[in-house]
RORODREN-23229 format. One line per 4 residues: number of its first residue (from 1); their letters; for each residue x, z, y of N, C-alpha, C. Coordinates in steps of 0.2 Angstrom, whole numbers, plus 5000, padded with zeros to 4 digits. Layout:
# RORODREN-23229
NUM = a = X,Z,Y,X,Z,Y,X,Z,Y | ...
# end
This chain:
# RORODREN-23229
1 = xxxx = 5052,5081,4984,5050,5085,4990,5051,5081,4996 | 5048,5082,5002,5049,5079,5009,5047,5085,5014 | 5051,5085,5018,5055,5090,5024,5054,5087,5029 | 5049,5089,5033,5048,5085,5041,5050,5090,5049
5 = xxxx = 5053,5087,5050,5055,5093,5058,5051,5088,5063 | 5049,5091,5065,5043,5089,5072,5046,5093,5078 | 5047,5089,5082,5050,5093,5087,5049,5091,5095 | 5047,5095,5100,5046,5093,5105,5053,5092,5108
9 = xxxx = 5053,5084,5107,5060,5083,5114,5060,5076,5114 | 5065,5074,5120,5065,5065,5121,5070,5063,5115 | 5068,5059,5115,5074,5054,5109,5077,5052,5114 | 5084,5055,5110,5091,5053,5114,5098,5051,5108
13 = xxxx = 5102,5046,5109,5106,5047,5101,5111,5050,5106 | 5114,5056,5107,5118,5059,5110,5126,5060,5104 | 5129,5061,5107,5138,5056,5102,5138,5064,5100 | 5137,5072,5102,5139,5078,5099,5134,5079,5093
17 = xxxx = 5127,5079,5095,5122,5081,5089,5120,5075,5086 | 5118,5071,5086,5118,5066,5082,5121,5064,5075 | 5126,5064,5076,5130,5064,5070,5130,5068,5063 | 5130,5075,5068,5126,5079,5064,5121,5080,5060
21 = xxxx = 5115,5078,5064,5106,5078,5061,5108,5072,5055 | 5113,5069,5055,5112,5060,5051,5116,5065,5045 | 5120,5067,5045,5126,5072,5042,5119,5076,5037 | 5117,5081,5038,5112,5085,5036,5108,5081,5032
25 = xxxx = 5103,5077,5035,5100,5070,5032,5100,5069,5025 | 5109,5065,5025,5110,5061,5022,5112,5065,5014 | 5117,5072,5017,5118,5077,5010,5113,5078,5006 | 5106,5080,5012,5100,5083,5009,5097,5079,5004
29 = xxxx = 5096,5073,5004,5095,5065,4998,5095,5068,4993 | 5101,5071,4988,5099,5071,4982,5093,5077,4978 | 5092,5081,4987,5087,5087,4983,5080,5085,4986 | 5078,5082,4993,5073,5080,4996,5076,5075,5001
33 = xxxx = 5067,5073,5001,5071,5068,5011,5067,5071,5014 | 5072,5070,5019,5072,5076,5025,5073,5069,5030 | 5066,5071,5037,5064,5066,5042,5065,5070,5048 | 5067,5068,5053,5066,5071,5060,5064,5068,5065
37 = xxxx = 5056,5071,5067,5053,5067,5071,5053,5070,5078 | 5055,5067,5083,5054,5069,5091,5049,5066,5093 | 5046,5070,5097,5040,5068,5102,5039,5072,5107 | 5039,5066,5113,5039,5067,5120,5034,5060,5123
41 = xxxx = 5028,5064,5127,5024,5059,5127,5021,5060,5137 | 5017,5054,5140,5016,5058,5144,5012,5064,5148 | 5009,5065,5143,5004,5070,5143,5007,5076,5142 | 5014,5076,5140,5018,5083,5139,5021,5082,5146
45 = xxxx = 5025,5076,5148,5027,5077,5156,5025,5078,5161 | 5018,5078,5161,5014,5079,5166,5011,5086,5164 | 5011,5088,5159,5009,5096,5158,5016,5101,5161 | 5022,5098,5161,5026,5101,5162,5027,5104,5169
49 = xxxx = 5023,5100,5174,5022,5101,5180,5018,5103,5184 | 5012,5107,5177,5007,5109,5179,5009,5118,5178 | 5008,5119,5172,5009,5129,5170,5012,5128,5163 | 5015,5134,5163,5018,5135,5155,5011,5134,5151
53 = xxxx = 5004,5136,5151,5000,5136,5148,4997,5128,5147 | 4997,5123,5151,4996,5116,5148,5002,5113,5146 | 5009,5116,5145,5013,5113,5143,5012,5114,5134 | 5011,5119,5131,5010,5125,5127,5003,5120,5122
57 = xxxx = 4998,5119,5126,4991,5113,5124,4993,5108,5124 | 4998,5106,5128,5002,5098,5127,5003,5098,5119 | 5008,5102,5121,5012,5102,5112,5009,5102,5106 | 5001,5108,5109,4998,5107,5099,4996,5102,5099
61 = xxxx = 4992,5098,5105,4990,5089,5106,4992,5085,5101 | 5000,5088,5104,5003,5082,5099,5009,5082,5094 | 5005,5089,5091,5009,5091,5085,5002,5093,5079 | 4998,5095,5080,4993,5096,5075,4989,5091,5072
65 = xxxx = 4990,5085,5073,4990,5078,5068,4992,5081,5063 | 4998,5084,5063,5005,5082,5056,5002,5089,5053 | 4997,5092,5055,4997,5099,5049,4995,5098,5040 | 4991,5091,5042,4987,5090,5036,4991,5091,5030
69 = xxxx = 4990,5093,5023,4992,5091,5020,5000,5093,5018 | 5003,5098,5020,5010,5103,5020,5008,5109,5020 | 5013,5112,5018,5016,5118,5021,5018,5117,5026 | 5017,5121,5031,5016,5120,5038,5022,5128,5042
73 = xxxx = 5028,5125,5046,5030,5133,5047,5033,5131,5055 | 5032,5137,5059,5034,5134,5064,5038,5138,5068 | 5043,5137,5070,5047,5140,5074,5045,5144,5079 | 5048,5151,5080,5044,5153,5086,5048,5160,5088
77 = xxxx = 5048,5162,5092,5056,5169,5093,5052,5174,5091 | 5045,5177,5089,5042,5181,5087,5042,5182,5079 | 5042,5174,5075,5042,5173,5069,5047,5176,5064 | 5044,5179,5060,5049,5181,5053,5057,5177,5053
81 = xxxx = 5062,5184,5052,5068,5183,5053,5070,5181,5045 | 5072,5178,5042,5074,5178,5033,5083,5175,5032 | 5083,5180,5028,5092,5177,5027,5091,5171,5023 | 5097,5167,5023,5093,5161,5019,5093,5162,5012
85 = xxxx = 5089,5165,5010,5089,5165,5001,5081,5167,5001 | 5079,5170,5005,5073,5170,5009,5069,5164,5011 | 5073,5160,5016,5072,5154,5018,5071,5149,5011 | 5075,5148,5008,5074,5143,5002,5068,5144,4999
89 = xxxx = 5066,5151,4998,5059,5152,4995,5054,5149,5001 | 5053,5147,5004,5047,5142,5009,5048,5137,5003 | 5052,5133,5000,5052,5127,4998,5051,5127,4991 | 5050,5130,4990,5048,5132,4983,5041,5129,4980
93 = xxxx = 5041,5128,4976,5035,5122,4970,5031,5118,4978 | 5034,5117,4982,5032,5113,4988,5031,5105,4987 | 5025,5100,4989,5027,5095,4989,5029,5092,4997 | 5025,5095,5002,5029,5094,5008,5030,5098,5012
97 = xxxx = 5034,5100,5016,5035,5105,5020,5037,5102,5028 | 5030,5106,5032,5031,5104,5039,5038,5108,5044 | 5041,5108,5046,5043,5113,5052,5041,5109,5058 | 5040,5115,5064,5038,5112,5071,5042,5117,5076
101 = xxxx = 5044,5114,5079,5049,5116,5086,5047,5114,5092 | 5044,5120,5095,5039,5117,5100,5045,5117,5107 | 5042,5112,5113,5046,5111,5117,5048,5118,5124 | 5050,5117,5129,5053,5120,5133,5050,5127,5136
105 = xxxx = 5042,5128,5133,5038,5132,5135,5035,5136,5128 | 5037,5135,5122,5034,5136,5117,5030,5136,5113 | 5027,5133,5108,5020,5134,5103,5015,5140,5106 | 5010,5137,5107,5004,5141,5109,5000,5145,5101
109 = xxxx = 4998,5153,5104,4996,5157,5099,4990,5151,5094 | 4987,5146,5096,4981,5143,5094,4986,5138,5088 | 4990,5134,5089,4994,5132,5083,4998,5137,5080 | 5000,5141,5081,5003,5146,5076,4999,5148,5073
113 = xxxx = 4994,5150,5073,4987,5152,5068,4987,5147,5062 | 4990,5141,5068,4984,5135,5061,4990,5132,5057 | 4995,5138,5057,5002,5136,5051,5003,5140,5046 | 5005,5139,5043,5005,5145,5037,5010,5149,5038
117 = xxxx = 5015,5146,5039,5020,5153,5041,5027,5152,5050 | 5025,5158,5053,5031,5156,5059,5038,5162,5057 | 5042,5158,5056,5050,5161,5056,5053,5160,5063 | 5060,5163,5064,5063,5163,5070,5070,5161,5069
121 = xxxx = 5076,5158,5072,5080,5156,5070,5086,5161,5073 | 5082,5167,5077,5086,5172,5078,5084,5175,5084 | 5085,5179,5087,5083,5183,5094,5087,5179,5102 | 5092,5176,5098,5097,5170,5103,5091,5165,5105
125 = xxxx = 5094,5161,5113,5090,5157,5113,5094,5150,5114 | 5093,5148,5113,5099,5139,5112,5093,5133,5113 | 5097,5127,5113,5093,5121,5117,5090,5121,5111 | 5086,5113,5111,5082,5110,5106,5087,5108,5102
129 = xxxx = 5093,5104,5103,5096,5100,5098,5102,5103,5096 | 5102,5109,5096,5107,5113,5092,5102,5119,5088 | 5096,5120,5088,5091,5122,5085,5089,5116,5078 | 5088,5111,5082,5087,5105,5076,5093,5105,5071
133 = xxxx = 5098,5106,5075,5104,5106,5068,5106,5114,5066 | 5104,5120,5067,5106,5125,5066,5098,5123,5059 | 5091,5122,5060,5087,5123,5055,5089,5116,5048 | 5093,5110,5051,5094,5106,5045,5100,5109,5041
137 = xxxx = 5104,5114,5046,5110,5116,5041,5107,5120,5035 | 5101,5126,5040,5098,5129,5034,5093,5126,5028 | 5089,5124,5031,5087,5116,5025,5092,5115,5022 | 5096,5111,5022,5102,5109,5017,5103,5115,5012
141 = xxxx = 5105,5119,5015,5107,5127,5011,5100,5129,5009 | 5095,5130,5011,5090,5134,5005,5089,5127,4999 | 5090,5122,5001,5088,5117,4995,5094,5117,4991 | 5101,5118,4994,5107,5120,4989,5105,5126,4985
145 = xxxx = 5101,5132,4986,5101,5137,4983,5096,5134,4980 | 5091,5133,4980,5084,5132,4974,5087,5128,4970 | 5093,5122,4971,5094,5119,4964,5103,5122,4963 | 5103,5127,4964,5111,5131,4960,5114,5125,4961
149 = xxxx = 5116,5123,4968,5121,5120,4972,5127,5125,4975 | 5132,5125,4972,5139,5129,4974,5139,5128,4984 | 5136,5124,4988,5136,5124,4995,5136,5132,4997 | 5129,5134,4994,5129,5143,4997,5134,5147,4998
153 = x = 5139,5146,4994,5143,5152,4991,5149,5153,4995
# end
């Protein structure tokens, strides 16, 4: 199985999350590989300047490459709330699974359509890269639970 996080934000290797996201990563190995992609490009920074509405079409620009061929689920504060035993069933008889976190403005209604499923990480709203590692700790833990890993408990 492979796990891809798409994420709108700049690469930064920052000394508090960092550690982290590699931490999550590296445990996840023996159930899937798990990848985290940031993207930040300049057609998102110049949409940023213009409305929430070109920021929002920036994002699907350059996140809707990656739908081919996954499951596809994308973050969104609207999206279905799941405890995680819930959550692990996303990964279920999967061979890839996308997640996308779209940047400071949100995923537009047009790529939530073209995903299979939107969940929510809670009605809280937190930066990107404490979102990036509150969804890897969940990852770690639904893949602990699909293979009767003692982590859940």
């Amino acid at each position: 199985m492979k796990i891809n996080i798409y994420i709108i934000d700049k690469k930064s290797k920052d000394k508090l999350y960092a550690p982290l996201i590699e931490h999550y990563i590296k445990i996840a190995k023996p159930f899937a590989k798990v990848e985290v992609f940031e993207i930040y490009n300049k057609e998102i920074n110049k949409a940023h300047e213009i409305s929430t509405e070109a920021s929002q079409k920036s994002y699907t620009l350059a996140l809707e490459q990656q739908l081919k061929g996954a499951y596809n689920i994308a973050l969104s504060p609207d999206g279905k709330e799941l405890d995680s035993f819930k959550f692990s069933e996303l990964f279920k008889d999967r061979g890839v699974v996308n997640f996308f976190i779209g940047g400071a403005y949100g995923l537009e209604e047009r790529f939530l359509t073209q995903c299979n499923n939107s969940i929510s990480l809670g009605k809280i709203t937190m930066s990107h890269k404490l979102a990036k590692v509150v969804l890897l700790e969940q990852v770690f833990r639904g893949l602990t639970i699909l293979n009767n890993h003692p982590y859940h408990k």
